[in-house]
C-alpha positions as CSV (number, residue, x, y, z in Angstrom):
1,X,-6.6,10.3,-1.3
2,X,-6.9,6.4,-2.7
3,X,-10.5,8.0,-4.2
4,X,-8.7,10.8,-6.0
5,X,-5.7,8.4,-7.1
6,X,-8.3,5.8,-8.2
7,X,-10.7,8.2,-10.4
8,X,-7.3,9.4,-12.1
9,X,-6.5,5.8,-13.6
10,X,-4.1,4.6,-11.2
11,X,-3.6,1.1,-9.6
12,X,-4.1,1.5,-5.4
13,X,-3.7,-1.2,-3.5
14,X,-4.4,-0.1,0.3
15,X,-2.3,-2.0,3.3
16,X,-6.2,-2.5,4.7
17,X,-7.1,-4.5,1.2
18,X,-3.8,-6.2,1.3
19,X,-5.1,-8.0,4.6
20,X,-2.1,-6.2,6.2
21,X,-3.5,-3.3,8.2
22,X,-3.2,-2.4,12.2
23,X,-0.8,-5.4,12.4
24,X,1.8,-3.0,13.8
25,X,4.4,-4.1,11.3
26,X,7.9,-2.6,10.9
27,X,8.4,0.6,7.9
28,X,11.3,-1.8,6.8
29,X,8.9,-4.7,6.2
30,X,6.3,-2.7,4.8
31,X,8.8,-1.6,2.2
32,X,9.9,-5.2,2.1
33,X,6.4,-6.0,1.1
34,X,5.6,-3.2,-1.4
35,X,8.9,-3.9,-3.3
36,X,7.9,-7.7,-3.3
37,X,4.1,-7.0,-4.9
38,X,5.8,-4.3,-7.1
39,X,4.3,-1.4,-5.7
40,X,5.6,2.2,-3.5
41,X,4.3,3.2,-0.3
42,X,2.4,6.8,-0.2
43,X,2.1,7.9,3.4
């Protein structure tokens, strides 16, 4: 999916590249976080 998104022009920004991955961290803090960089969450 972040391939497909990518080659279409858009701006992805994976929870792995964001240093944030298998940290087991709350959905309400992942939102927290993606509001804060200015981004939405695709699951």
């Amino acid at each position: 999916m972040v391939d497909l998104l990518r080659s279409r022009g858009y701006d992805v920004l994976t929870f792995y590249e964001a240093g944030q991955a298998n940290r087991k961290i709350p959905d309400d803090e992942v939102l927290m976080y993606a509001t804060n960089v200015a981004r939405i969450v695709i699951t």
